[in-house]
Z-matrix of the N, CA and C atoms (Angstrom, degrees):
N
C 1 1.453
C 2 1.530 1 108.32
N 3 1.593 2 110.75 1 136.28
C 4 1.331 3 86.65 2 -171.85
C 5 1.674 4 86.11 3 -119.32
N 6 1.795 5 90.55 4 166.28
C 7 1.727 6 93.28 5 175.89
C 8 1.330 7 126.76 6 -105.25
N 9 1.591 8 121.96 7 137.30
C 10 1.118 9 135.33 8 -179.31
C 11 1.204 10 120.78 9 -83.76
N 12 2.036 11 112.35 10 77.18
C 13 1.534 12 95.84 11 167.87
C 14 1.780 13 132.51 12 -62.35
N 15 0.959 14 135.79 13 -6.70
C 16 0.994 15 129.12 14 -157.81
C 17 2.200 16 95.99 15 -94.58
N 18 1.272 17 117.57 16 -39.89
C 19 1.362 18 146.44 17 134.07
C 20 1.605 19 107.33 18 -9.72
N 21 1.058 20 83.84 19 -81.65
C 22 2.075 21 98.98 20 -167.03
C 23 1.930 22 92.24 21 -73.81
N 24 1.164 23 120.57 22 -31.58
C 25 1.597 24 107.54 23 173.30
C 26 1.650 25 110.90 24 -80.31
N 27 1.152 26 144.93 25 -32.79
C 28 1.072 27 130.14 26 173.77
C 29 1.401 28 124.50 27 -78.57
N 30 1.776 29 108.69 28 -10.53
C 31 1.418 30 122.52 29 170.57
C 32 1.661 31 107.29 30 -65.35
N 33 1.535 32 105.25 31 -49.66
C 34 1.505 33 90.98 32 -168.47
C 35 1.904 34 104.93 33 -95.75
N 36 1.103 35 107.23 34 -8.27
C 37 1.590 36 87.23 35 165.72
C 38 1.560 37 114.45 36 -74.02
N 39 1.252 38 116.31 37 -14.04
C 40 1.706 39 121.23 38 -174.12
C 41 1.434 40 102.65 39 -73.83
N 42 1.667 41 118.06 40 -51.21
C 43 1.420 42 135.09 41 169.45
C 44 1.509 43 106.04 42 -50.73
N 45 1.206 44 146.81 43 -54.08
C 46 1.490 45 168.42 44 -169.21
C 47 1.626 46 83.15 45 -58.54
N 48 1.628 47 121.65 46 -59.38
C 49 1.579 48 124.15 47 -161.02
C 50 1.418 49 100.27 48 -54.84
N 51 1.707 50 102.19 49 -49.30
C 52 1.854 51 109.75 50 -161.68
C 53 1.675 52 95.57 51 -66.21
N 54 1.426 53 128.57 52 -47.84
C 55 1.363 54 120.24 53 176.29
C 56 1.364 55 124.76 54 -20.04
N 57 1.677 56 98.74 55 -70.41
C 58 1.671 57 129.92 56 -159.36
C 59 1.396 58 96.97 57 -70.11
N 60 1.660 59 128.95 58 -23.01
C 61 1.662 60 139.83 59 -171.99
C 62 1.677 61 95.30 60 -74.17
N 63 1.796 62 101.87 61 -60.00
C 64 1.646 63 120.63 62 -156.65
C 65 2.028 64 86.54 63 -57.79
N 66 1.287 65 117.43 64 -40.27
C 67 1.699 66 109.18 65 -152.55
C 68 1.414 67 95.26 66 -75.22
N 69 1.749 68 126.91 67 -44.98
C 70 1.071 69 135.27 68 -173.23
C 71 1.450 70 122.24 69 -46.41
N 72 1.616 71 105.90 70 -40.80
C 73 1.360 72 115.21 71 -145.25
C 74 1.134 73 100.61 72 -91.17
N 75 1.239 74 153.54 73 15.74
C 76 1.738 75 134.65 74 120.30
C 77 1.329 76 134.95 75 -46.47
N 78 1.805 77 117.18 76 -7.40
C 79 1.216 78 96.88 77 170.70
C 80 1.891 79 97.59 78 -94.05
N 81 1.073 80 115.36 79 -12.33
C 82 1.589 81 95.60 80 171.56
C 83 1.545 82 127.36 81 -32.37
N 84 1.666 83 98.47 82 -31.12
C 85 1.076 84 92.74 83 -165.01
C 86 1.768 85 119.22 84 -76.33
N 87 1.523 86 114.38 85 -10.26
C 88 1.477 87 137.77 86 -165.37
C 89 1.540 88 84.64 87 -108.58
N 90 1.099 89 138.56 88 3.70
C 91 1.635 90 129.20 89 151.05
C 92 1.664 91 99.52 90 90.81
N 93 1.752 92 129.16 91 35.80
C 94 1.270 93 147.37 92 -175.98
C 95 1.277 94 100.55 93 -84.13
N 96 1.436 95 124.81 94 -19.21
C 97 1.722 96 122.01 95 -146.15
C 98 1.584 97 104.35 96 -72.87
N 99 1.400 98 130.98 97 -18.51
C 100 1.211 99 110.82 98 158.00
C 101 1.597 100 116.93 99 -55.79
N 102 0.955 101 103.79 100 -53.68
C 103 1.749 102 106.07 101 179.58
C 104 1.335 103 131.86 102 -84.39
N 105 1.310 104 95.00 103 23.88
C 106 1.800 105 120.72 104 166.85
C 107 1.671 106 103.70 105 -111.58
N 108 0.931 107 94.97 106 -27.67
C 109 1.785 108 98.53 107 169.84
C 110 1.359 109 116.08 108 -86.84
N 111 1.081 110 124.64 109 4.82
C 112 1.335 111 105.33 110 -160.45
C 113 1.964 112 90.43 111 -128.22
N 114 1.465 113 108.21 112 -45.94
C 115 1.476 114 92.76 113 162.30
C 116 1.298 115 124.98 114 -102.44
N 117 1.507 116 132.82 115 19.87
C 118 1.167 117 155.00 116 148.16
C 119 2.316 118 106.73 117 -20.71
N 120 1.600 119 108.27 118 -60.23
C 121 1.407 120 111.61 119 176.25
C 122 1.411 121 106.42 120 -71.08
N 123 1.429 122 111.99 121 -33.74
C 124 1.554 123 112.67 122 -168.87
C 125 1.035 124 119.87 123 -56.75
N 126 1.273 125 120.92 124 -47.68
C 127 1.840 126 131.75 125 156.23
C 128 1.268 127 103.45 126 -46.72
N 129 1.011 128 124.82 127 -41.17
C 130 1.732 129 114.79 128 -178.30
C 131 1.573 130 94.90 129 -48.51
N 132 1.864 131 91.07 130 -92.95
C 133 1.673 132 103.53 131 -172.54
C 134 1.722 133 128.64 132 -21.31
N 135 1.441 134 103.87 133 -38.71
C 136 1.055 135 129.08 134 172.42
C 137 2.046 136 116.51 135 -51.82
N 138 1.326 137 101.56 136 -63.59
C 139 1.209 138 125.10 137 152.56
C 140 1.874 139 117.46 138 -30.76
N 141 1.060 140 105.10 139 -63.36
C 142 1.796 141 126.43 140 -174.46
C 143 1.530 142 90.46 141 -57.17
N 144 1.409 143 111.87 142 -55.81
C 145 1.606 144 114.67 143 -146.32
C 146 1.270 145 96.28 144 -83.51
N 147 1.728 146 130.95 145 -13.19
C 148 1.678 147 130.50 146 -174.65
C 149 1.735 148 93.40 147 -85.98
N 150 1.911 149 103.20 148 -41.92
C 151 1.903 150 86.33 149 177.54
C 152 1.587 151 128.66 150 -67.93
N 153 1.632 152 116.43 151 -24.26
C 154 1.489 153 126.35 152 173.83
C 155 1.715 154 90.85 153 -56.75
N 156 1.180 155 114.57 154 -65.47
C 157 1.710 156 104.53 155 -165.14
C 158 1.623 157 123.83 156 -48.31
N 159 1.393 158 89.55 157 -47.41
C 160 1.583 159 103.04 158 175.45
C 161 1.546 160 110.14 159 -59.58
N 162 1.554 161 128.77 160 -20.79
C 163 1.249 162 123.10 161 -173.55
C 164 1.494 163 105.38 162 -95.42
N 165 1.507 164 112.78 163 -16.21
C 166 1.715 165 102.61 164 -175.57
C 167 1.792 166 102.91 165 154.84
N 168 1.604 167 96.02 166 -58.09
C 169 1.221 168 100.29 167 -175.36
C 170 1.584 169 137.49 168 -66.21
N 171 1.767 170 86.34 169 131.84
C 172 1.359 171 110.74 170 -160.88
C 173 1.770 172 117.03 171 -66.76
N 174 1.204 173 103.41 172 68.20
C 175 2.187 174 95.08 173 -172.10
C 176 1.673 175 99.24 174 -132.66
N 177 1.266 176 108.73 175 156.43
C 178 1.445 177 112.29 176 -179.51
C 179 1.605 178 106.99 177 -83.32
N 180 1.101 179 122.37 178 118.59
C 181 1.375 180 109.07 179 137.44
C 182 1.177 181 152.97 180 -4.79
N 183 1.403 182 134.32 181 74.12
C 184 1.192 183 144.25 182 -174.22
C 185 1.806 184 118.38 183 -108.84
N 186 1.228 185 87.27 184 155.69
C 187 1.933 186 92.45 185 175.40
C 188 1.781 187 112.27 186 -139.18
N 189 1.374 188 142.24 187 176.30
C 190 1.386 189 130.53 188 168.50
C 191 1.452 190 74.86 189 -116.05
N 192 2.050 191 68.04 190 162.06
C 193 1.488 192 100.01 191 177.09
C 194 1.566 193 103.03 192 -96.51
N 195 1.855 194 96.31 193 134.95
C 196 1.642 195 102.52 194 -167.62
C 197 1.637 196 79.96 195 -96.50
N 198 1.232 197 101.14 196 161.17
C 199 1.623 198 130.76 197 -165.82
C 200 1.572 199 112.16 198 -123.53
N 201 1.205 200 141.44 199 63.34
C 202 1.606 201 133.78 200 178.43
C 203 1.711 202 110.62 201 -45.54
């Protein structure tokens, strides 16, 4: 059997998405959900760019600017 990293990496960044959704989604209820959408990926990217560092790779840290 062989293994599919590319497979098993988009599995747990998808899982990582539902996380960062499940922690967020109480301020929906105070009427935040524009601004749960908008840095909702950023935590992702954010996420990606803390595992490149932790593995070696040499890049700065960056985020966009979300816009309400």
């Amino acid at each position: 059997m062989s293994y599919d990293e590319e497979g098993d990496w988009n599995k747990c960044v998808g899982q990582y998405r539902l996380v960062v959704g499940r922690l967020l989604s109480p301020l929906r209820k105070y009427g935040q959900a524009i601004y749960i959408d908008g840095v909702h990926e950023e935590f992702v990217q954010a996420a990606i760019q803390l595992h490149y560092k932790l593995s070696g790779v040499d890049m700065p840290f960056s985020v966009e600017d979300v816009h309400w």
